[in-house]
Every structure is written in C-alpha cells, then in structure tokens.
DOSE-967395 format. One record per residue (C-alpha): residue number from 1; residue in one letter; z, y, x. Coordinates in steps of 0.25 Angstrom, whole numbers, plus 5000, padded with zeros to 4 digits. Example, Ala and Ser with C-alpha at 12.3 -4.5 7.8 and 13.67 -1.06 7.14 Angstrom:
2
num: 1 | residuo: A | Z: 5031 | Y: 4982 | X: 5049 .
num: 2 | residuo: S | Z: 5029 | Y: 4996 | X: 5055 .
//
This chain:
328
num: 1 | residuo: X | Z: 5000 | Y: 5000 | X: 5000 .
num: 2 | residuo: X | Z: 4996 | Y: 5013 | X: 5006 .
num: 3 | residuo: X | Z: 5006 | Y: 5024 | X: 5007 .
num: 4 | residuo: X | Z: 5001 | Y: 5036 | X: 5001 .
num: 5 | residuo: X | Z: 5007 | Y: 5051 | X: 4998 .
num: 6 | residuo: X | Z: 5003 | Y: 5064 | X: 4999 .
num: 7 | residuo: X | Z: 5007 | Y: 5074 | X: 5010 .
num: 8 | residuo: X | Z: 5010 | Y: 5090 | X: 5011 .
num: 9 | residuo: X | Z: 5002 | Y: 5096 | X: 5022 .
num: 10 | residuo: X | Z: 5015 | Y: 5098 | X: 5028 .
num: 11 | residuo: X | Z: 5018 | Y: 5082 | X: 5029 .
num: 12 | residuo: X | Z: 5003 | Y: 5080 | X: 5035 .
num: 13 | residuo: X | Z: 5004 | Y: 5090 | X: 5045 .
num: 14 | residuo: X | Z: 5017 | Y: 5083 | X: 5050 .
num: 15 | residuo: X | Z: 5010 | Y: 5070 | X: 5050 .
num: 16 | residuo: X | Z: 4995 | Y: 5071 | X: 5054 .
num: 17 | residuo: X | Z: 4998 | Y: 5084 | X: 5063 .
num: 18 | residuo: X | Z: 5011 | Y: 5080 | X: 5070 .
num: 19 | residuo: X | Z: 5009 | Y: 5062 | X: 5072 .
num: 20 | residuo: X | Z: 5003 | Y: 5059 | X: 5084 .
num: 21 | residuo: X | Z: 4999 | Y: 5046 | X: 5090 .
num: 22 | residuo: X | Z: 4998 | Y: 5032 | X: 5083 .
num: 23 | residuo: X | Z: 5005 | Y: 5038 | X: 5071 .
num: 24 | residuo: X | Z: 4993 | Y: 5049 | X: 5069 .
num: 25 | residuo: X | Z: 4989 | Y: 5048 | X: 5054 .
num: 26 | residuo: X | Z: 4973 | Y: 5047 | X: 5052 .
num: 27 | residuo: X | Z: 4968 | Y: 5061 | X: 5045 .
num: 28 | residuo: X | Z: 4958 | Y: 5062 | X: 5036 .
num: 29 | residuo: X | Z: 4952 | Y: 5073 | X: 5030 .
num: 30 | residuo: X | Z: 4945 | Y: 5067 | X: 5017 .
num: 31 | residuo: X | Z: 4932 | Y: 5078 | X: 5014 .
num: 32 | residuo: X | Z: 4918 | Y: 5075 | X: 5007 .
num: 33 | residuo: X | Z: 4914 | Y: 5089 | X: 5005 .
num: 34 | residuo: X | Z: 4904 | Y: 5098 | X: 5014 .
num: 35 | residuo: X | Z: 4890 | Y: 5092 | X: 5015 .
num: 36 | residuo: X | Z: 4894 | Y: 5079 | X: 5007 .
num: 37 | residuo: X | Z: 4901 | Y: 5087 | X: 4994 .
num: 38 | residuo: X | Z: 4892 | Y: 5090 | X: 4983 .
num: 39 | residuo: X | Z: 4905 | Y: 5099 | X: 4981 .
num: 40 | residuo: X | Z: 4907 | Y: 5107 | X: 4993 .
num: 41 | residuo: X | Z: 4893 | Y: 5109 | X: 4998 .
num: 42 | residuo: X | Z: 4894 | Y: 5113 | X: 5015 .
num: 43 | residuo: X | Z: 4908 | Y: 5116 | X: 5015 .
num: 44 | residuo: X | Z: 4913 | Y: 5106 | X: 5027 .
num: 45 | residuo: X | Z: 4930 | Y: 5107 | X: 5027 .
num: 46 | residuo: X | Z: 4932 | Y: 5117 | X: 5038 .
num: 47 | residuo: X | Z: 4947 | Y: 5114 | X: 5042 .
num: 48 | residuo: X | Z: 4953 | Y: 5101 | X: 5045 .
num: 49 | residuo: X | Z: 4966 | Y: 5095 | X: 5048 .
num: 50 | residuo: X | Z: 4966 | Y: 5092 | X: 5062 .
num: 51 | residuo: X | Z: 4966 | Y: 5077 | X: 5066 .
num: 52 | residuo: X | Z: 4960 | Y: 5073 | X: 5052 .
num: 53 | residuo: X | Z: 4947 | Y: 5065 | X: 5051 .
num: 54 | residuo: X | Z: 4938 | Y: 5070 | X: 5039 .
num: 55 | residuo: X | Z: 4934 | Y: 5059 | X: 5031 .
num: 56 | residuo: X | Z: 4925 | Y: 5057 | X: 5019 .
num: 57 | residuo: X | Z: 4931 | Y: 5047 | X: 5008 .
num: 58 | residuo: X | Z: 4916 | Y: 5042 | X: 5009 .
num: 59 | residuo: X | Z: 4920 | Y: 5034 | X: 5024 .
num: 60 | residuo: X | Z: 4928 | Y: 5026 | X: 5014 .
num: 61 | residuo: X | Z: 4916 | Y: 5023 | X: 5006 .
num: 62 | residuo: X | Z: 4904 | Y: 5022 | X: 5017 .
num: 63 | residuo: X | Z: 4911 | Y: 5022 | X: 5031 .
num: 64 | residuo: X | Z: 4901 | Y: 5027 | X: 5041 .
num: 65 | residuo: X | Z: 4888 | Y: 5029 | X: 5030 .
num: 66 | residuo: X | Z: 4888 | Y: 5043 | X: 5028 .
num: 67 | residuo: X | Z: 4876 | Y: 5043 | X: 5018 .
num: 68 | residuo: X | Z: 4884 | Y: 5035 | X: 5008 .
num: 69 | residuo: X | Z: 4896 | Y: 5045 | X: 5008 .
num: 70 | residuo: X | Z: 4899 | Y: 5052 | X: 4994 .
num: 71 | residuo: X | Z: 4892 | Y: 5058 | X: 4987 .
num: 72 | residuo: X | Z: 4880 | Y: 5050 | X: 4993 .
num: 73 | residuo: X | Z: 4884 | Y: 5037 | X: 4985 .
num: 74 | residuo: X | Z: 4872 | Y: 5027 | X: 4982 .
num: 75 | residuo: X | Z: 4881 | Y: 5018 | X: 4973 .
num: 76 | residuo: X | Z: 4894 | Y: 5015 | X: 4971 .
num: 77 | residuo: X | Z: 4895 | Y: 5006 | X: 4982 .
num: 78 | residuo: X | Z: 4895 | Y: 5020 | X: 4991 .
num: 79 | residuo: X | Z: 4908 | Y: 5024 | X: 4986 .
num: 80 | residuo: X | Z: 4916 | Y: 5012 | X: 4987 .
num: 81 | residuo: X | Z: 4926 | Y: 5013 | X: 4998 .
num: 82 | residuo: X | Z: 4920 | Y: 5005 | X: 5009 .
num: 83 | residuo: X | Z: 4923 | Y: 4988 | X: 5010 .
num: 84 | residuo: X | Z: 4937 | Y: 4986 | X: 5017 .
num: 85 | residuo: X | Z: 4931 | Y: 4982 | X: 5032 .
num: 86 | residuo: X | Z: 4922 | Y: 4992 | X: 5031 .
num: 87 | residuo: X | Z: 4933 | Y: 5001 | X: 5025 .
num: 88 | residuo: X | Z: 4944 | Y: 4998 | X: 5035 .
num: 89 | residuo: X | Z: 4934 | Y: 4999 | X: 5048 .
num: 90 | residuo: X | Z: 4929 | Y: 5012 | X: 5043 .
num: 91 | residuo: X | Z: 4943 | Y: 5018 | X: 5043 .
num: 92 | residuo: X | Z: 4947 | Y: 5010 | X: 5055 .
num: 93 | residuo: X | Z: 4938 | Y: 5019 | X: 5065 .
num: 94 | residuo: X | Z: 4945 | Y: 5032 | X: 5059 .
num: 95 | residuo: X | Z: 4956 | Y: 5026 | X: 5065 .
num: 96 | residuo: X | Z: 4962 | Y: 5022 | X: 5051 .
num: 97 | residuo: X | Z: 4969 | Y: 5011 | X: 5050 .
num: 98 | residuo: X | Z: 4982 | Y: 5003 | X: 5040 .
num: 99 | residuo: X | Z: 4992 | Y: 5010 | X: 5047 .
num: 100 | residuo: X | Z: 4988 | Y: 5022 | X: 5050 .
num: 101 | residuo: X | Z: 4994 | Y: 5035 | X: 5042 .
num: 102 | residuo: X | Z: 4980 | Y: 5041 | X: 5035 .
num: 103 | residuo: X | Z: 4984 | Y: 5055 | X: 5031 .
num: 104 | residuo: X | Z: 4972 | Y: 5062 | X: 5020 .
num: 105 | residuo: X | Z: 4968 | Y: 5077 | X: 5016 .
num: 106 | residuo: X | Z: 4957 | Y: 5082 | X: 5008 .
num: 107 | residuo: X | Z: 4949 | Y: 5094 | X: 5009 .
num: 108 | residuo: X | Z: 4940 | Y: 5102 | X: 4999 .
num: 109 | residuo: X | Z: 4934 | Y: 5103 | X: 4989 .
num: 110 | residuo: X | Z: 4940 | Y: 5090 | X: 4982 .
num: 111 | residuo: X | Z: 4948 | Y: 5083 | X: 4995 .
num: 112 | residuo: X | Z: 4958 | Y: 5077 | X: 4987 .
num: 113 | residuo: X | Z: 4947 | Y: 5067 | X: 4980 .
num: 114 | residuo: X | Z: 4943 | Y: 5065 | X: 4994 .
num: 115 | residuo: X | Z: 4955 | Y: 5062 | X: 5000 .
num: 116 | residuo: X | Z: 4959 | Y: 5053 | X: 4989 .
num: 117 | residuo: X | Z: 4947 | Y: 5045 | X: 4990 .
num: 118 | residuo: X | Z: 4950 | Y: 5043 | X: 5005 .
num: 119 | residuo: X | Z: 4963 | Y: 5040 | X: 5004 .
num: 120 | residuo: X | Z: 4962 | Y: 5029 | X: 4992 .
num: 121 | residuo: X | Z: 4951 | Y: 5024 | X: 5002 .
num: 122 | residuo: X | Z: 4963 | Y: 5024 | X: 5011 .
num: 123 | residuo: X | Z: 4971 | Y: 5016 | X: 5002 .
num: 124 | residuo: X | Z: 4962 | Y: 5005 | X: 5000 .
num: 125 | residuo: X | Z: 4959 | Y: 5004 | X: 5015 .
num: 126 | residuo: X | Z: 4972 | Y: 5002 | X: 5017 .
num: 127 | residuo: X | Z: 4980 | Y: 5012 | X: 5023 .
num: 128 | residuo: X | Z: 4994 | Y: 5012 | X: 5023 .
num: 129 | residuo: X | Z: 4997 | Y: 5026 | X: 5023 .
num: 130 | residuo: X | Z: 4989 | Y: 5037 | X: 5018 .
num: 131 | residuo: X | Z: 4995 | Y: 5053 | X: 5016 .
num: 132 | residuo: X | Z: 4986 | Y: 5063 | X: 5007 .
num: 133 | residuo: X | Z: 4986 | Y: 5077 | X: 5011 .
num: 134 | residuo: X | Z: 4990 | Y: 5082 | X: 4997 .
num: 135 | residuo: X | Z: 4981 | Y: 5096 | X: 4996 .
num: 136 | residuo: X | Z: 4972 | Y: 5093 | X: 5008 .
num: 137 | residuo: X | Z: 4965 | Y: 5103 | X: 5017 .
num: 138 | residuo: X | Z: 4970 | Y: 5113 | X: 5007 .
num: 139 | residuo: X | Z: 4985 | Y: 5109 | X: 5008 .
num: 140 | residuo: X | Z: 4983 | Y: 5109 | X: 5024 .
num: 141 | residuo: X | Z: 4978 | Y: 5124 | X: 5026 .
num: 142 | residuo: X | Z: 4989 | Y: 5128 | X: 5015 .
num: 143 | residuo: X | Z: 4998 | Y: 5122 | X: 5023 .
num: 144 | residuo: X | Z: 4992 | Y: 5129 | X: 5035 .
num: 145 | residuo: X | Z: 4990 | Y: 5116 | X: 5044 .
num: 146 | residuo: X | Z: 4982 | Y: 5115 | X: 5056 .
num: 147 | residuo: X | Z: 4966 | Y: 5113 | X: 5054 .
num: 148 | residuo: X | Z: 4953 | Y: 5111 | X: 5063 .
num: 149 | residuo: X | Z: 4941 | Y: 5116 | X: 5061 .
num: 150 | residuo: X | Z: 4934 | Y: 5100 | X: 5062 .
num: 151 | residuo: X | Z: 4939 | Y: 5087 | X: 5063 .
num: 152 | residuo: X | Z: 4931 | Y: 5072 | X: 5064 .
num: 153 | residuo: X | Z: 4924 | Y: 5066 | X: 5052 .
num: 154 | residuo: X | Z: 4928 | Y: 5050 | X: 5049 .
num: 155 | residuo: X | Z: 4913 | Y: 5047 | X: 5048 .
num: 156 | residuo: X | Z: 4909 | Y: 5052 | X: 5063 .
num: 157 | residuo: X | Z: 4922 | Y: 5046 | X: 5068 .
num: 158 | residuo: X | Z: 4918 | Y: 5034 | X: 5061 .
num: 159 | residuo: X | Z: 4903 | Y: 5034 | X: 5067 .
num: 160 | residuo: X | Z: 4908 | Y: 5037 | X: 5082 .
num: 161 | residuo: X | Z: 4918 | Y: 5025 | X: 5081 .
num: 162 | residuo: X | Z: 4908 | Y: 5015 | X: 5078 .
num: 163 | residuo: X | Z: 4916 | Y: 5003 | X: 5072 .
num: 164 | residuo: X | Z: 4930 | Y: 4999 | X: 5073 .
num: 165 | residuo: X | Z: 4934 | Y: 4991 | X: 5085 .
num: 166 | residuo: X | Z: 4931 | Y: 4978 | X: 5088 .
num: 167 | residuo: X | Z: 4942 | Y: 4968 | X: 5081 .
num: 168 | residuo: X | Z: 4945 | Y: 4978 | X: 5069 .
num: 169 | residuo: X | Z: 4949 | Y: 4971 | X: 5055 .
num: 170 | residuo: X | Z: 4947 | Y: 4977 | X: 5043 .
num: 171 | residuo: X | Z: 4961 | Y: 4978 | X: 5035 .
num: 172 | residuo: X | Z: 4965 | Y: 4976 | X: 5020 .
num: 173 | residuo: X | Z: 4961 | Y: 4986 | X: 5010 .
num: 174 | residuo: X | Z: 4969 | Y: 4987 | X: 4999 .
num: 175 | residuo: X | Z: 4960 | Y: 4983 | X: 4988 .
num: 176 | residuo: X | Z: 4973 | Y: 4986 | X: 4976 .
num: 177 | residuo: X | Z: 4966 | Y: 5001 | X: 4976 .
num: 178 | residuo: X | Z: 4954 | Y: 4998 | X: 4975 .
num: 179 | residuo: X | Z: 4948 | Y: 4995 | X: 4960 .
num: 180 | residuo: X | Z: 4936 | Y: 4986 | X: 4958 .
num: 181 | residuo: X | Z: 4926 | Y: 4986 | X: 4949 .
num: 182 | residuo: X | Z: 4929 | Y: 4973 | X: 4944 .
num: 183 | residuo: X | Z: 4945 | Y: 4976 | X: 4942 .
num: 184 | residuo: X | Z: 4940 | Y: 4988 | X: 4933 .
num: 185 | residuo: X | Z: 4932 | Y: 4981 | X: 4925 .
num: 186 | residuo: X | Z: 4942 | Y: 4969 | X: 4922 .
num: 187 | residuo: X | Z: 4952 | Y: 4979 | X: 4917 .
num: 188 | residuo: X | Z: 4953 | Y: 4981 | X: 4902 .
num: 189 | residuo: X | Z: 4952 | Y: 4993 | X: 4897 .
num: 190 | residuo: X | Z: 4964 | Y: 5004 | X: 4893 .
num: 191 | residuo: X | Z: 4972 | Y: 4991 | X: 4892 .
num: 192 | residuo: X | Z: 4987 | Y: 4992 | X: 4891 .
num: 193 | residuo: X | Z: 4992 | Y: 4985 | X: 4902 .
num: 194 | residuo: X | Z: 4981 | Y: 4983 | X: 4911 .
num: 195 | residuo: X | Z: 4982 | Y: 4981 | X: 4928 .
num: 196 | residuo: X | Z: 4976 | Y: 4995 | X: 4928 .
num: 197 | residuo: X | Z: 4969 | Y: 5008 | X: 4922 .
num: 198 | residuo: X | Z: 4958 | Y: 5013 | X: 4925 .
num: 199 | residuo: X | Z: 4956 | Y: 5029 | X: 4925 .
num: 200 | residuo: X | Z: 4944 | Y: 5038 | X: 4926 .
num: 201 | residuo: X | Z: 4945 | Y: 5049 | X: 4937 .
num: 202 | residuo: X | Z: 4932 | Y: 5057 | X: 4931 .
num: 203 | residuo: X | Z: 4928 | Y: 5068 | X: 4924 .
num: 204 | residuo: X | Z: 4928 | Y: 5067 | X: 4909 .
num: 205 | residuo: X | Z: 4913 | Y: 5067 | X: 4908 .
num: 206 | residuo: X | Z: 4911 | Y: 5056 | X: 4919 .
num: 207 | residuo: X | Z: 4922 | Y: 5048 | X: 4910 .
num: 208 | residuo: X | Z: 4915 | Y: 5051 | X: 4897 .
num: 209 | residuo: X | Z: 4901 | Y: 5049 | X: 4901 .
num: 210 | residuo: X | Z: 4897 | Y: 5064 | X: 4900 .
num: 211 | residuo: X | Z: 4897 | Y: 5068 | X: 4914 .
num: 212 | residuo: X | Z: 4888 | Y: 5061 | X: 4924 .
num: 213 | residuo: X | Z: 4884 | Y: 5069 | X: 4935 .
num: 214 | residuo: X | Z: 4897 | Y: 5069 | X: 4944 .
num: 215 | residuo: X | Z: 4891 | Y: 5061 | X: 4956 .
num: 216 | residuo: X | Z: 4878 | Y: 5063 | X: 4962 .
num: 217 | residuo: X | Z: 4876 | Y: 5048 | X: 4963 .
num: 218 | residuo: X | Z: 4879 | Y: 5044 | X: 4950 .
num: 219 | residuo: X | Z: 4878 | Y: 5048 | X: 4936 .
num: 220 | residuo: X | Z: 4885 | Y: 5037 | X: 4925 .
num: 221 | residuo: X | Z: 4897 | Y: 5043 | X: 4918 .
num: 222 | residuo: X | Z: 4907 | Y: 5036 | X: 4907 .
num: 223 | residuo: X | Z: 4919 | Y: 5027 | X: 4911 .
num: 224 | residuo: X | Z: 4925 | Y: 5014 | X: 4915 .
num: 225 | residuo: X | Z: 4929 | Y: 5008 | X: 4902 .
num: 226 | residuo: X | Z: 4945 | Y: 5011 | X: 4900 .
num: 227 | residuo: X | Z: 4946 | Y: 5020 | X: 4910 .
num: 228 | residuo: X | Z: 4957 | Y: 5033 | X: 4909 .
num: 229 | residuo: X | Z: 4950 | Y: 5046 | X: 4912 .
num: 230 | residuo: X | Z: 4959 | Y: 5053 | X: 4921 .
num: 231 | residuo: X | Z: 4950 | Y: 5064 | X: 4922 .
num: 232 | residuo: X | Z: 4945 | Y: 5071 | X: 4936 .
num: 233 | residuo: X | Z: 4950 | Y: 5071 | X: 4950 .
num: 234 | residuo: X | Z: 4955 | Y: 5085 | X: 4949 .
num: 235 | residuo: X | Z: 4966 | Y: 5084 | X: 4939 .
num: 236 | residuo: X | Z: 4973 | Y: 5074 | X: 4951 .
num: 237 | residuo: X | Z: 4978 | Y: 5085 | X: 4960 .
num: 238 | residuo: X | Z: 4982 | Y: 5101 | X: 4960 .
num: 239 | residuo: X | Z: 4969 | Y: 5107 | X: 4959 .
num: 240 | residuo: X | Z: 4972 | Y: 5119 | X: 4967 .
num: 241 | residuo: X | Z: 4978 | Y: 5112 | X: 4981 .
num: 242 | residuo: X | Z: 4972 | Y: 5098 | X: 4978 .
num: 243 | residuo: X | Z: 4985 | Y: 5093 | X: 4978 .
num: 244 | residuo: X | Z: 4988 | Y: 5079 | X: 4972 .
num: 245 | residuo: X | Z: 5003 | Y: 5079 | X: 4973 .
num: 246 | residuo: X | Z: 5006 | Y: 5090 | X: 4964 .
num: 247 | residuo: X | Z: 5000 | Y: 5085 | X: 4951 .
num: 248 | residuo: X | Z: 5003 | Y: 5070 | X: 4954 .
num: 249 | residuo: X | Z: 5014 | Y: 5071 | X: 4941 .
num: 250 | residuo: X | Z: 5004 | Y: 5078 | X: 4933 .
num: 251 | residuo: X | Z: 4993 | Y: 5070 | X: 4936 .
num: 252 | residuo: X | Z: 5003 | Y: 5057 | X: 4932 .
num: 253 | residuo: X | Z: 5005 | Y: 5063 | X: 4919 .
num: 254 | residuo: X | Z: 4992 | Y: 5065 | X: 4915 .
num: 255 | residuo: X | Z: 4990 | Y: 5051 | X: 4919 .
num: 256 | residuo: X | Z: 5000 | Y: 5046 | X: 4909 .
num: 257 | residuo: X | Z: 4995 | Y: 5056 | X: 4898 .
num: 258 | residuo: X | Z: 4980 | Y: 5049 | X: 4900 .
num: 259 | residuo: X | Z: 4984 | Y: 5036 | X: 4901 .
num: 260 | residuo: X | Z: 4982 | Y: 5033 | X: 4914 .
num: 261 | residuo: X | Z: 4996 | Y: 5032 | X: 4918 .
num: 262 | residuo: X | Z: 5006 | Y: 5022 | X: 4908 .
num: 263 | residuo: X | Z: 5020 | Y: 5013 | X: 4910 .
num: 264 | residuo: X | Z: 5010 | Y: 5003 | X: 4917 .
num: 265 | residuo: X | Z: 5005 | Y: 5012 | X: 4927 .
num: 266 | residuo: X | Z: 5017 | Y: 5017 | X: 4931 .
num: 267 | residuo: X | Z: 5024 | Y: 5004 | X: 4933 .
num: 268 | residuo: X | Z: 5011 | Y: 4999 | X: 4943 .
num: 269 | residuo: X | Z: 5007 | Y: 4988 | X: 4931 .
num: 270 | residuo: X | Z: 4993 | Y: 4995 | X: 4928 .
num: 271 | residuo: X | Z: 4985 | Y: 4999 | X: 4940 .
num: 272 | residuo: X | Z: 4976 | Y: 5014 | X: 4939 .
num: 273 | residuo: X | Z: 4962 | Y: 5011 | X: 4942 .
num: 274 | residuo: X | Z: 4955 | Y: 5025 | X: 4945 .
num: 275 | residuo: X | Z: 4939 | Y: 5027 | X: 4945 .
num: 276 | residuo: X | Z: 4931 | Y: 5040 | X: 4945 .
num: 277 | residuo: X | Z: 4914 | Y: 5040 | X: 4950 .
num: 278 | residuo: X | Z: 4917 | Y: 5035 | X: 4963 .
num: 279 | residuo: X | Z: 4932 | Y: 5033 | X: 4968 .
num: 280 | residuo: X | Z: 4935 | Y: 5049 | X: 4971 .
num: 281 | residuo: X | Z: 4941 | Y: 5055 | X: 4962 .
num: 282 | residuo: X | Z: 4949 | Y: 5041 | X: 4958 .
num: 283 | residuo: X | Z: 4954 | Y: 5040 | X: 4972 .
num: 284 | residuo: X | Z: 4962 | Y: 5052 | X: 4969 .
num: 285 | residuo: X | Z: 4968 | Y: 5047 | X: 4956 .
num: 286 | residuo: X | Z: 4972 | Y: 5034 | X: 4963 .
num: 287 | residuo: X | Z: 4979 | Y: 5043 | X: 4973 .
num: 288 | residuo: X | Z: 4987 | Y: 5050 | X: 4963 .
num: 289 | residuo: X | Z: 4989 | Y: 5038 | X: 4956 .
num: 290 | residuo: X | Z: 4994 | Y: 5030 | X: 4969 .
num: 291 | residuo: X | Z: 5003 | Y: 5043 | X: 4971 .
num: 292 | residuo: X | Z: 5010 | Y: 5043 | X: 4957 .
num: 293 | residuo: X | Z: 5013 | Y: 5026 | X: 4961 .
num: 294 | residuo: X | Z: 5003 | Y: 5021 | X: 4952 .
num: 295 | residuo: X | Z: 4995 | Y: 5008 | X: 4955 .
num: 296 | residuo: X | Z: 4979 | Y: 5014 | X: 4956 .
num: 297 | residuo: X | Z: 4966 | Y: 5010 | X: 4962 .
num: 298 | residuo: X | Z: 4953 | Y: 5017 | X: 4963 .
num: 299 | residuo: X | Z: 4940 | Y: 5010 | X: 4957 .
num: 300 | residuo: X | Z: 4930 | Y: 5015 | X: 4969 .
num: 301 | residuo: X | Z: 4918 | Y: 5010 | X: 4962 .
num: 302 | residuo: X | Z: 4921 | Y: 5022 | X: 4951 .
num: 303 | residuo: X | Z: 4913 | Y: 5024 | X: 4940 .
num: 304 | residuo: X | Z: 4900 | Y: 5024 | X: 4949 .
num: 305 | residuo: X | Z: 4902 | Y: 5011 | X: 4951 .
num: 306 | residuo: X | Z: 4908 | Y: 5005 | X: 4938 .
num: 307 | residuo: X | Z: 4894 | Y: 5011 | X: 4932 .
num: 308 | residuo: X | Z: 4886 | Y: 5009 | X: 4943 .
num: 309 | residuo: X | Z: 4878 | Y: 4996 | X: 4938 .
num: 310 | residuo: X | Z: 4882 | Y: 4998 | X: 4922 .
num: 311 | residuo: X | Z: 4887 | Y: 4983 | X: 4920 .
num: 312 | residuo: X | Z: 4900 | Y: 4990 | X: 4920 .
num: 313 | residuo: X | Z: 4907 | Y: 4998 | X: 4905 .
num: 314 | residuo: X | Z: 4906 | Y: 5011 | X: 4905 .
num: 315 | residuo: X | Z: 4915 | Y: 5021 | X: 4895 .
num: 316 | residuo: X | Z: 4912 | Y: 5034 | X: 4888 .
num: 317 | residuo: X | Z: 4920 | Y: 5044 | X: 4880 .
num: 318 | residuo: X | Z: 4914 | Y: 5054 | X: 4870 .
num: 319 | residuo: X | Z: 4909 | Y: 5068 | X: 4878 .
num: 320 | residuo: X | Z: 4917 | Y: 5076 | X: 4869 .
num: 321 | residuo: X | Z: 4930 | Y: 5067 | X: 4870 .
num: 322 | residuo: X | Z: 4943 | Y: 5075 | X: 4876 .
num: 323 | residuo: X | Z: 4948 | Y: 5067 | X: 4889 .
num: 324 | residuo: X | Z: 4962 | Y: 5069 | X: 4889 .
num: 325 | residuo: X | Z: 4967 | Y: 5075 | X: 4905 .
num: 326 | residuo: X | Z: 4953 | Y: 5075 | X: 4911 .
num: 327 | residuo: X | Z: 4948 | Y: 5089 | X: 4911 .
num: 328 | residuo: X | Z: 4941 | Y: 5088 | X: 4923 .
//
C-alpha cells in the first residue's frame, strides 16, 4: 500500500531541499502544457524547483515514444498506462524505484490533473511513498521557494540512459487500483451492496450524450450504464490556489449528497471505480477518494475505450435533465 499525503510547500522545502544523499527524494515536475496543450498554446513553464525532473504523465503511458504522448492518441490502447515491465524499466532509468520517496507538484494551466495522473501512475507502479505538493508551482512561488530558470525532461533523461542495467527485474504492480474492462462490465448496476460503484468524472453533456467534441481523437459521448455522475475535475480542488486539501470535506459531502458515498463505502465494503474520457480527470477523483480512506480505483481504458468497439452499453440522459452537483 502506498503512502500518500499531501504537503505544504514549507514540508517540501524541508524534505526535497535540505535530504541529501541515498535518502534524496526523486522530484517531479508533472506538466503537459506548452507545444503539447491545446490549452496553453507556447507557453513552456518558466521557473522550476531545483532538483525536479519534468515529467509528462504520458511517459507513463508510451515511455520513450513521444509521437503517442496525449493528446496525440491513435486508440485507447495510447493512453493506458504502460505494461508492468515495461512500466517499471521506464521509471527505473529515472532513477525511481519501490523504495525511493517520489515527492510530486504540478504546474499550470490545469497541474493538479497532471499530477494526479502521474501519481495514480505511481501507485499502480508500486511505489511506496509518494508526497503531493498541495498548490503546486503556485504554492511554491507563494511561498517564496527557490526556483531555476531549466531543469531535465524525463523523456531526454530517459533517451540518454539507453535501458536499464543488465540484470534489472521488473517489480510488482499493484494491480487492486487499476480497474479492467472486464470488472466493470461484471458489475451490476446502481446495486445496493455491490463490491464497487462506478462514478463519471465528466462533464454533464459527455454524461448525457450531448457533448461530443472534448477530445480531439475521439468523439462518442453518453455513459457507462450505472454509473454516478460526479460532475467535472474542477469541483475536486479550490479553484483559486488548486488546492485539494482545503475542499476534501466538502467534496465528501457532496459525494454523499449524490450518492456516491453511502455506509458501505465508508466501512471499505464497496470499492469506488472512477472513469472519465481517458483516466485524467478520474485520476484526481481516486486521489481524493484515497485521501478521505475510501477504497477506489481508476478505470484507465475510460470511456474512450468502453466505447471504442461499440460491443460495450452505453447510457443517456434526457439533454434538458438537471444533473444534480455537476455544473461543470
């Protein structure tokens, strides 16, 4: 089981500045904006913490093949996190291993999704400890921490170091956050009781069928059958400092209010499956949902690939029907 919280910028300075030695932390700076962000246009992130690796979640997802790296995806298969060998070997010549502390910020435009995306990546690789920078690069200048004008991308570290070392062995993944096609479709649907609940972290109109034109690569809107909507990423955090911490009691709430959260889930008897287009945004909500103790895994296929061959059920709502807590 991974331990994960998250941290004040005064916390990380102590621990990522001040460590030396074996007991350094690994740094990453999780980012997808500048050329890559259809977002962000040309705007690379100019500051950095120093001693931090900048990381796109899609390394998780296509290792060294830049070409396939969101938003670029061909099919669903592009933004799966990578196989587990091929997973562990890709984070093992980052220097990333079990044991090693990997401490996480975000920067802008939308960091938080990014970092949460890496560090669910994280989990199911593995990693024991794992600390999120609560506010990101935001939070940091705030603070008034140190910054360097560069520091190394994962993907040219990764391209100078070849492969690993001769006699490297992949580890365990811990397959328990990871949700499969198949688990999701042996679930019955909205039934009391059942080993888990599956939630939509969408936007109404991807959840209804009205809105189909929120990815570039694909375009089929409507809903896993059952499913709760949660509503967008943006209602998980503060929206003014992309903090997480500060709303994770409201965010509960609102989850009991929708039905999302009930006795069972709260005891660890009904497990929360989280899906959104392609395991983004539901990376975030299994972070929160890990935070508040519940039991949760993110379904990386996401609707992208529950629709992808259109064997699979797909639900609508009425256009004009009122989705309760999911305004955006």
């Amino acid at each position: 089981m991974t331990d994960f919280s998250l941290v004040a910028p005064e916390a990380f300075e102590a621990r990522v500045l001040d460590a030396g030695g074996e007991c350094q932390p690994v740094v990453l700076e999780a980012h997808f904006s500048s050329f890559d962000h259809p977002l962000d246009g040309d705007q690379p992130v100019a500051t950095h913490i120093p001693g931090a690796i900048q990381i796109h979640p899609s390394y998780l997802e296509a290792g060294k093949d830049e070409a396939r790296y969101y938003p670029n995806y061909q099919c669903p298969g592009d933004g799966n996190v990578l196989e587990p060998d091929q997973l562990t070997e890709a984070l093992a010549v980052l220097g990333i291993t079990p044991d090693r502390e990997v401490w996480v910020y975000g920067t802008e435009p939308d960091g938080i999704m990014a970092a949460a995306r890496l560090i669910w990546g994280l989990m199911y690789a593995g990693i024991e400890t794992i600390r999120l920078l609560d506010g990101g690069l935001g939070a940091w200048l705030a603070h008034g921490g140190a910054t360097v004008p560069s520091i190394p991308r994962a993907l040219d570290l990764a391209k100078a170091a070849g492969s690993v070392e001769d006699g490297f062995s992949p580890w365990p993944v811990r397959d328990e956050v990871l949700a499969t096609e198949q688990e999701v479709k042996q679930l019955p649907a909205s039934t009391p009781g059942a080993p888990a609940r599956i939630v939509d972290v969408r936007r109404p109109g991807e959840y209804d069928g009205t809105e189909t034109k929120y990815y570039p690569f694909f375009s089929k809107a409507g809903h896993i059958p059952g499913a709760v909507l949660q509503g967008n990423w943006i209602n998980l955090f503060e929206n003014d400092s992309h903090r997480v911490g500060p709303v994770l009691e409201s965010v509960r709430q609102r989850w009991v209010d929708l039905g999302i959260v009930d006795d069972s889930v709260e005891r660890g008897d009904t497990a929360l499956i989280f899906y959104c287009g392609t395991g983004w945004r539901s990376s975030l909500s299994f972070l929160v949902a890990t935070l508040l103790g519940y039991q949760a895994k993110n379904f990386d296929d996401g609707f992208y690939g529950w629709s992808w061959t259109g064997e699979n059920e797909v639900a609508f709502c009425e256009p004009d029907r009122q989705l309760a807590g999911s305004a955006s």
